[in-house]
C-alpha positions as CSV (number, residue, x, y, z in Angstrom):
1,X,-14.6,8.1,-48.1
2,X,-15.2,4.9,-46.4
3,X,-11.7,4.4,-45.2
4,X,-12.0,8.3,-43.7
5,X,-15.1,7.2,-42.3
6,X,-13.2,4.0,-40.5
7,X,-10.5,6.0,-39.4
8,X,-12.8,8.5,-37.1
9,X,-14.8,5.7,-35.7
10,X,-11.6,4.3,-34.4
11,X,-10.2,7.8,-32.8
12,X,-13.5,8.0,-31.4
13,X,-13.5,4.6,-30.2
14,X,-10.4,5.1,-28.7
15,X,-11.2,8.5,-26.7
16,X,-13.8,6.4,-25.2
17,X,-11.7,3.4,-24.1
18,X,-9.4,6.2,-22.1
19,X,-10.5,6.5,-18.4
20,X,-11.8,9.6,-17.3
21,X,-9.3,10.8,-14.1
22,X,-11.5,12.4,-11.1
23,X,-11.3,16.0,-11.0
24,X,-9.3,17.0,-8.0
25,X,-10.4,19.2,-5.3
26,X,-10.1,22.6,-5.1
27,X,-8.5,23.2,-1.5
28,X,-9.7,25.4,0.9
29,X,-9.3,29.3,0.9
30,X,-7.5,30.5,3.2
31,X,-5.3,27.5,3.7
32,X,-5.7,26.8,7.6
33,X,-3.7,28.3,10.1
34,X,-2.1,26.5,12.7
35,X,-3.7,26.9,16.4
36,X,-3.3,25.4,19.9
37,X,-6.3,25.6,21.1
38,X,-7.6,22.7,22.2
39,X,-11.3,24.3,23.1
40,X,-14.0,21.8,22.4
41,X,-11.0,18.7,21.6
42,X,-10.1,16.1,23.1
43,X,-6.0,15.6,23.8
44,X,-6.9,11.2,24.6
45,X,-9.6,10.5,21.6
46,X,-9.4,10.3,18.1
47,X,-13.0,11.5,17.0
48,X,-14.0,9.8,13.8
49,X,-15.7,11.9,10.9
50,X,-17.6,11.6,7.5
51,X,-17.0,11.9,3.9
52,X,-17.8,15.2,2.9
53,X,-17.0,17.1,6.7
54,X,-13.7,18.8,7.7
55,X,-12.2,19.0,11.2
56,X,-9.3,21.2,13.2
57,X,-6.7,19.8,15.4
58,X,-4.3,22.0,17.9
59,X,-0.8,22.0,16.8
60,X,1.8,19.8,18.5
61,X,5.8,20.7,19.3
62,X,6.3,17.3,20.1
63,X,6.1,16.0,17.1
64,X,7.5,16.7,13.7
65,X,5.8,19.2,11.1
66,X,4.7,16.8,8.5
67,X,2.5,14.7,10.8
68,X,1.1,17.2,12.8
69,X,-2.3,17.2,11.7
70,X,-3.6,21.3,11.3
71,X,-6.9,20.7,9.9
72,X,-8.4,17.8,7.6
73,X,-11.3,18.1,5.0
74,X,-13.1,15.7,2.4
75,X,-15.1,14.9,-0.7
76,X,-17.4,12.3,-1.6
77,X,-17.5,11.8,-5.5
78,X,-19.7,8.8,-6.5
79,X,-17.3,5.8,-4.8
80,X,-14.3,7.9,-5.2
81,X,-12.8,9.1,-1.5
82,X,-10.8,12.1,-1.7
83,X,-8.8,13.6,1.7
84,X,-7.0,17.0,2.1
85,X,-5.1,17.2,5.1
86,X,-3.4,20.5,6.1
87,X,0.0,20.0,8.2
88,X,1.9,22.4,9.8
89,X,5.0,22.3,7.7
90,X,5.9,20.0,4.8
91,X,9.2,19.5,4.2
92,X,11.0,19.3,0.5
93,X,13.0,16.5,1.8
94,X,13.2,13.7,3.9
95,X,15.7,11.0,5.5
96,X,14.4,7.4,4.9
97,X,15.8,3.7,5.9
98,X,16.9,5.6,9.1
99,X,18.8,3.8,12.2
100,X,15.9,1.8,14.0
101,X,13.7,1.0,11.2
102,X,14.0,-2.5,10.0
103,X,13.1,-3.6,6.2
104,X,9.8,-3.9,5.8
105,X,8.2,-2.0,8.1
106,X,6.3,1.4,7.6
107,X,8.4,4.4,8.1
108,X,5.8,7.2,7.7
109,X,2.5,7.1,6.8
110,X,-0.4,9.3,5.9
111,X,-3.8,6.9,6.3
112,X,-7.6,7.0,6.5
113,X,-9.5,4.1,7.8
114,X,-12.8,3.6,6.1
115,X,-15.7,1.5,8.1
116,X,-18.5,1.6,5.3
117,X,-21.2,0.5,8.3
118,X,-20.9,3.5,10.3
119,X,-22.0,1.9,13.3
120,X,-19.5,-1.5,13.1
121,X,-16.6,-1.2,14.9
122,X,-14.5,-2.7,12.7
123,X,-12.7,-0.8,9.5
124,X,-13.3,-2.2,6.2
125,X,-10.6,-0.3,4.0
126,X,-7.6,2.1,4.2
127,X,-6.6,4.7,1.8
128,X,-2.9,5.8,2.5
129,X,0.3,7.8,1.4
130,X,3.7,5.7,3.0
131,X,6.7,4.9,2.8
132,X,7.8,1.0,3.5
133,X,12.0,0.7,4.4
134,X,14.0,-1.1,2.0
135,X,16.6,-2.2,4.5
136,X,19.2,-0.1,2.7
137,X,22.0,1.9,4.5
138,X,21.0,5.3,5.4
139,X,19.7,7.0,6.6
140,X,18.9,8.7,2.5
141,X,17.6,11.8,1.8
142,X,14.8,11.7,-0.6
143,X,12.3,14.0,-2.2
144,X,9.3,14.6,-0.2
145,X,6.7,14.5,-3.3
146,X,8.5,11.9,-4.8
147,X,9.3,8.8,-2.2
148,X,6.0,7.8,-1.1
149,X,3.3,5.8,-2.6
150,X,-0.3,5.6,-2.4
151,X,-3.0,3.4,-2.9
152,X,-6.3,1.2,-1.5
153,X,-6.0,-1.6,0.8
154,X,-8.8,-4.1,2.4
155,X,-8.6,-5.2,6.2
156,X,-8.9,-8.9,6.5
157,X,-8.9,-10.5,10.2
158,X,-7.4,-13.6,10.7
159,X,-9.9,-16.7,12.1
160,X,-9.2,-17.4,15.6
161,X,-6.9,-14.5,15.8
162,X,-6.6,-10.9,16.9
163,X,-4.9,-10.1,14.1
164,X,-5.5,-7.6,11.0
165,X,-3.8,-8.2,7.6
166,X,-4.0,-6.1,4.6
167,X,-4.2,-6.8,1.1
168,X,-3.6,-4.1,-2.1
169,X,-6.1,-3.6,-4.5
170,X,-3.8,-2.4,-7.2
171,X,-7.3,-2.8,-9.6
172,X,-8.6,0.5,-7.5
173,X,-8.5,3.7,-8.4
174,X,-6.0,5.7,-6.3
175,X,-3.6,9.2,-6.4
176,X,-2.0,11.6,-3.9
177,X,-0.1,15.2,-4.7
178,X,2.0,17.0,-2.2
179,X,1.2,20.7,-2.1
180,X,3.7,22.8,-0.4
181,X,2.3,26.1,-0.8
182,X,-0.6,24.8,1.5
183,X,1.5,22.4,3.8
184,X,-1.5,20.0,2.4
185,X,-1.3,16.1,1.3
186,X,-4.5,15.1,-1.1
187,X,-5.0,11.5,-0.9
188,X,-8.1,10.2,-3.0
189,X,-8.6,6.4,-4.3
190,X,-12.0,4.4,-5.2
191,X,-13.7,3.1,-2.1
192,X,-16.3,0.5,-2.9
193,X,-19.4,0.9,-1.4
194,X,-18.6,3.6,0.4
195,X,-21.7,5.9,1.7
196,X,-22.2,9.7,2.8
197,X,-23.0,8.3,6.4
198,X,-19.6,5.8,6.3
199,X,-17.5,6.1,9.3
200,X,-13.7,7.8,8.8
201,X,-10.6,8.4,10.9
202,X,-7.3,9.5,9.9
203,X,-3.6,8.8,11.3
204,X,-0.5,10.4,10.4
205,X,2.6,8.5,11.7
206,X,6.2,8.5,11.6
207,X,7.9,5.6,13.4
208,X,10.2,7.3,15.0
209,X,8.8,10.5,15.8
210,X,5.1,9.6,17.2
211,X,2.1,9.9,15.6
212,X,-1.1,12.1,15.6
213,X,-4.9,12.1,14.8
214,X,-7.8,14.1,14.7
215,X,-9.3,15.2,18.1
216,X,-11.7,18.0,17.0
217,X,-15.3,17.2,16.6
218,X,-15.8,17.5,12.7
219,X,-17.9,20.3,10.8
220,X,-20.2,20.2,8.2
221,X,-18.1,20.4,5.0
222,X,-19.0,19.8,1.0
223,X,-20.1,16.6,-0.7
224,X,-19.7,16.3,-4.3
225,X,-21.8,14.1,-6.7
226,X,-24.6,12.0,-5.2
227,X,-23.8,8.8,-3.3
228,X,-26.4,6.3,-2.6
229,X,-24.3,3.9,-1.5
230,X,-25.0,1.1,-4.0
């Protein structure tokens, strides 16, 4: 009886150890649809927004599908940061180490700047989906939902320089899932410190093709949990 007794404290202890995954968002319904509008946007700014509001943004011909930004929206869970952004067309697969793009640089990218202050100008953390060139020959097809990695990084400015660096916090909590049925990327990670009033902007870029942002003022979307920011 004892050693029976033993055996379910230890499952139990075990269940606890295990870290409890954030739930991930539900996305919108309907899925946005594409517009070129531009009424009430501005074609020059990239208009910053909070955690927990969503935003439109006129299609683009000039740039390619999967960083043309359709329509973005967010969730606030506790510390954890989650982003859902709608793009007009996601491709299943995609050339990388192209002609042009040296090893080590960024070849696409899918980021959100995070300034916890609201009213510094300066950004405090990134939360991104990318892809970073080997220097192999290609250019290689790969698998959309497959090549890129995510994760949490901390801007650090250099003293007496201009200069940003940025350093992974592996330790943080991070994830991102391609959705194809939607044309939507959901990039989430663990923010620390982040607040309901923090200050957001997101950037989609591919280093060949351009880039894009959001230039719709923002709407009053959905928070989730309560943040006090401590």
């Amino acid at each position: 009886m004892i050693n029976k007794l033993l055996v379910v404290m230890f499952v139990l202890l075990a269940v606890a150890c295990v870290p409890i995954t954030p739930e991930p968002p539900t996305l919108e319904s309907p899925t946005p649809t594409p517009t070129d509008s531009t009424a009430h946007c501005f074609d020059a700014d990239a208009l910053s927004f909070r955690p927990g509001q969503r935003a439109n943004d006129p299609i683009s011909d000039s740039i390619p599908g999967y960083i043309d930004i359709v329509a973005i929206d967010s969730v606030l869970d506790d510390e954890v940061l989650t982003v859902i952004l709608y793009l007009r067309k996601l491709p299943e697969i995609i050339p990388t180490e192209r002609d042009g793009v040296e090893a080590g640089n960024v070849e696409y990218s899918w980021h959100i700047d995070i300034a916890i202050d609201p009213n510094q100008s300066l950004f405090d953390y990134v939360l991104d989906m990318k892809y970073i060139a080997k220097g192999s020959s290609g250019p290689v097809d790969r698998s959309f939902s497959a090549v890129f990695r995510s994760g949490v990084w901390e801007y650090e400015k250099d003293d007496g320089d201009d200069l940003f660096t940025f350093t992974l916090l592996p330790e943080l909590y991070d994830r991102h899932e391609v959705q194809f049925g939607a044309n939507a990327i959901i990039i989430e990670g663990k923010i620390p410190g982040i607040r309901p009033d923090s200050r957001l902007s997101v950037l989609t870029m591919d280093m060949l093709s351009g880039f894009d942002q959001v230039s719709c003022p923002p709407e009053e979307g959905h928070e989730k949990g309560d943040n006090n920011g401590g």
